[in-house]
C-alpha positions as CSV (number, residue, x, y, z in Angstrom):
1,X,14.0,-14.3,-28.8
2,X,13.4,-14.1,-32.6
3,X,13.8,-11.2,-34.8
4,X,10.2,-12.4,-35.7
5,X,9.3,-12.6,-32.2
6,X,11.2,-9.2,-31.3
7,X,9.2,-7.3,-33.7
8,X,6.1,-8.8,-33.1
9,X,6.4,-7.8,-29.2
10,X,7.7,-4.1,-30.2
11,X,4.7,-3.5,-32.2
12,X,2.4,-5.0,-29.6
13,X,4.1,-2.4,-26.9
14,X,3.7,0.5,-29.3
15,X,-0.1,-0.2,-29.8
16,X,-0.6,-0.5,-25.8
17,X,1.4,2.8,-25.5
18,X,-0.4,4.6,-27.9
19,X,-3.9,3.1,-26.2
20,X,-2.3,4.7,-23.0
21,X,-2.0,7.7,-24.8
22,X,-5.2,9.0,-26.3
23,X,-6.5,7.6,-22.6
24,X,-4.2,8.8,-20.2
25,X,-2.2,11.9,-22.0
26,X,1.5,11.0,-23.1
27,X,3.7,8.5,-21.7
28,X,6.9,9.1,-20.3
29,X,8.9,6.1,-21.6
30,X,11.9,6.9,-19.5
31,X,10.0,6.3,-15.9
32,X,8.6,2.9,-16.7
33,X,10.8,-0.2,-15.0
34,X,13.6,-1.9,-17.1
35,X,12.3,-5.7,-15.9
36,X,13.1,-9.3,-17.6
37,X,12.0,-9.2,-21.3
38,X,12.3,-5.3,-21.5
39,X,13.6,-4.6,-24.9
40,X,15.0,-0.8,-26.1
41,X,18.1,0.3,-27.6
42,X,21.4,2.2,-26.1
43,X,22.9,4.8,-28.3
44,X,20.7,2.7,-31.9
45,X,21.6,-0.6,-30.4
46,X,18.7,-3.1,-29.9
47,X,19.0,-4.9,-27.0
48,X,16.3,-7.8,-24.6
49,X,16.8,-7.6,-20.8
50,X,17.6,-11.3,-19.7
51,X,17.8,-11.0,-15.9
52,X,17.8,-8.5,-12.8
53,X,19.8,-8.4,-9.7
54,X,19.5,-6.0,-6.9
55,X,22.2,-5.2,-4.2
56,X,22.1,-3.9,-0.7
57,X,25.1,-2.1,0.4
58,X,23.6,-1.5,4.1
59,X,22.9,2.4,3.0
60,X,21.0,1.7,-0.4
61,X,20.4,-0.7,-3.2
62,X,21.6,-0.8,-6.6
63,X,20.7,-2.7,-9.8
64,X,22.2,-4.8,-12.6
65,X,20.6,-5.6,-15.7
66,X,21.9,-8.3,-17.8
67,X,21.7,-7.2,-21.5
68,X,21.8,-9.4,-24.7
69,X,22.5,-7.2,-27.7
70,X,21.2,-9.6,-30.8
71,X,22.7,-7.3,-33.0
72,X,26.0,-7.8,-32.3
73,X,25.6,-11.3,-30.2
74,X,26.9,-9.6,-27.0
75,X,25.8,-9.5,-23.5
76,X,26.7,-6.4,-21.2
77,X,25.6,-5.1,-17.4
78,X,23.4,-1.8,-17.1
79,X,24.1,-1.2,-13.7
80,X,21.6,1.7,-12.2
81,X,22.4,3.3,-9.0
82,X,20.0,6.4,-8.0
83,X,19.8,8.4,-11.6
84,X,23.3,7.3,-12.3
85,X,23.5,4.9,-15.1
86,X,26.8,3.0,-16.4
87,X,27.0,0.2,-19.7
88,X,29.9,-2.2,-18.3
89,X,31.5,-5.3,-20.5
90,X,33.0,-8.3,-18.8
91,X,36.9,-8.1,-19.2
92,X,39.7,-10.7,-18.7
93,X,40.5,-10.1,-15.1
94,X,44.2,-11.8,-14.7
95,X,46.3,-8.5,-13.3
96,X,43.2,-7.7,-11.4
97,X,43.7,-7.3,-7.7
98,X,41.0,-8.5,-5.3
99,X,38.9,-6.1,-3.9
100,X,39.0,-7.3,-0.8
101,X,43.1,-6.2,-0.6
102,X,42.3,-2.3,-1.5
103,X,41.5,0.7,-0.2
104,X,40.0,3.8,-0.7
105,X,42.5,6.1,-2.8
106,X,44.7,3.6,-3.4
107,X,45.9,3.1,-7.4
108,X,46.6,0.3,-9.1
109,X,48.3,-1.2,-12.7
110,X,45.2,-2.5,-14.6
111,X,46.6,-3.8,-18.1
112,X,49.0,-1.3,-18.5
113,X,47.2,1.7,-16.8
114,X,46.9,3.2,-13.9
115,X,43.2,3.0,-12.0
116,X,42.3,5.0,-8.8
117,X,40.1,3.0,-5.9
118,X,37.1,5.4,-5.5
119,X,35.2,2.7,-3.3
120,X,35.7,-0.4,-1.4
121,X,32.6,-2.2,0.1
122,X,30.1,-5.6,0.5
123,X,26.9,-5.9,-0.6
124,X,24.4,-8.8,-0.8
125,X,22.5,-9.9,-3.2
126,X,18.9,-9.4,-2.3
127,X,17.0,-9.6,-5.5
128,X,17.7,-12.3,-8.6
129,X,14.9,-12.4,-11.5
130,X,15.5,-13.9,-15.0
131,X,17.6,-15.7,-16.8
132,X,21.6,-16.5,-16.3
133,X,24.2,-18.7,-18.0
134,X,25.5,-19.2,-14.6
135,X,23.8,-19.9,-11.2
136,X,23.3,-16.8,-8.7
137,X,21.4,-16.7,-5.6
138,X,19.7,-14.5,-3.5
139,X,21.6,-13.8,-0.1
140,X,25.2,-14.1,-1.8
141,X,27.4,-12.1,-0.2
142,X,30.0,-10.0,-2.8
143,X,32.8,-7.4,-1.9
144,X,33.2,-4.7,-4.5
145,X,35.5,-2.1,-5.7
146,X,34.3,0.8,-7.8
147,X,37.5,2.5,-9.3
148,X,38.1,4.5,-12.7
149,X,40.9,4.7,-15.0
150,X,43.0,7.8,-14.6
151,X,43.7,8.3,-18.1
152,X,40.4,8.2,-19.6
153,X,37.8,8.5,-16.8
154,X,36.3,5.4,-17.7
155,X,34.9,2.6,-15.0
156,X,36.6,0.0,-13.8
157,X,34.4,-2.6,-11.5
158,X,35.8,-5.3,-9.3
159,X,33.3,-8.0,-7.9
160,X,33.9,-11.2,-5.4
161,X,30.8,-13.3,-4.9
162,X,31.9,-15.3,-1.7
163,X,33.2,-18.3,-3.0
164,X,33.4,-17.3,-6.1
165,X,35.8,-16.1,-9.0
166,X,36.8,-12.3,-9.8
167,X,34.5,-11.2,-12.1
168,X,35.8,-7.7,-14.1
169,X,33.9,-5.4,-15.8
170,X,34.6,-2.0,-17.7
171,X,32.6,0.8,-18.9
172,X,31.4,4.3,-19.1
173,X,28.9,6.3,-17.4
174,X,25.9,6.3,-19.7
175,X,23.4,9.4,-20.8
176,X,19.3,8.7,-20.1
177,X,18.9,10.5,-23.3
178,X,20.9,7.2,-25.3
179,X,18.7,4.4,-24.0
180,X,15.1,4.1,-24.7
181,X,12.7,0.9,-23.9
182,X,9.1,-0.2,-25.5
C-alpha cells in the first residue's frame, strides 16, 4: 500500500470513527479486531496488517499477525494470546535446537546465551487469512517451544511446521498502551 493510499484509508477510518461517535458515544479503539489491512502504529511506528493465522493448542487458540512496517521496510509477528501481547522478529536459527528435542525446564545456548524452555507443545493451524510471501495452509500441524532468555527476560520462540524448516523468532512482551489501530 501507498503512502498516498495509507493516508487516504486513515482519514477515511477517522471520519467513520468520529460518525460512530457523535452516534453511538466514544469508541474504544483498543477492543476492535486487528484483521488483514488493519493499519496502527506500535510504540510511533506505522505499520499495515498483511495476514492472520490462528492456532489451536487443544486447550485454547492463539494468533499471529503478520506486520509490514513501511517505515522501516520490515515485517514482524504480533502474536496475541488471551490479553498477553508479544512483537517477535524472524532471527537466523542455525544453533537453534528443535523443539521437538526439549523439554519443559530444560536451558539451552542460543547465540551465546543461555535460554530457559518455559513450554513445549503442538498446535495446528486452524485459521489462515491474508497475504504471505510463503505458502501456509490451514490444518498444518507445528510443534512449538516458548522459552525466554535468562539474561534479559526477553522471548525466544521455536516453530516446526511439519515438513517444514525451523523458523526462529525473538521479541519482548508488548504494553496495550504502545499499539493503537484506525
Amino acid at each position: 500500500m501507498g503512502l498516498f493510499e495509507r493516508s487516504k484509508k486513515i482519514l477515511e477510518i477517522k471520519r467513520e470513527k468520529r460518525k460512530k461517535q457523535r452516534g453511538e458515544g466514544k469508541v474504544d479503539t483498543k477492543s476492535e479486531e486487528l484483521r488483514e489491512g488493519s493499519i496502527g502504529t506500535i510504540d510511533g511506528l506505522d505499520f499495515t496488517v498483511l495476514g492472520r493465522l490462528v492456532y489451536d493448542w487443544g486447550g485454547g487458540q492463539w494468533e499471529e499477525f503478520y506486520l509490514e512496517f513501511s517505515d522501516t521496510e520490515e515485517h514482524k509477528w504480533l502474536s496475541k494470546e488471551g490479553t498477553t501481547l508479544e512483537l517477535l522478529d524472524e532471527v537466523e536459527s542455525a544453533d537453534a535446537p528443535d523443539p521437538d528435542e526439549l523439554k519443559e525446564g530444560a536451558v539451552f545456548d542460543f547465540q551465546g546465551e543461555k535460554v530457559k524452555v518455559n513450554e513445549v507443545g503442538k498446535a495446528r493451524i486452524v485459521l489462515v487469512e491474508g497475504s504471505f510471501p510463503w505458502d501456509i495452509a490451514a490444518g498444518t500441524q507445528v510443534t512449538y517451544a516458548d522459552c525466554e532468555f535468562e539474561r534479559t527476560g526477553e522471548i525466544l520462540s521455536l516453530e516446526k511446521p511439519a515438513g517444514a524448516r525451523l523458523e526462529v523468532y525473538r521479541g519482548n512482551e508488548l504494553s496495550r498502551r504502545s499499539l493503537e489501530f484506525f
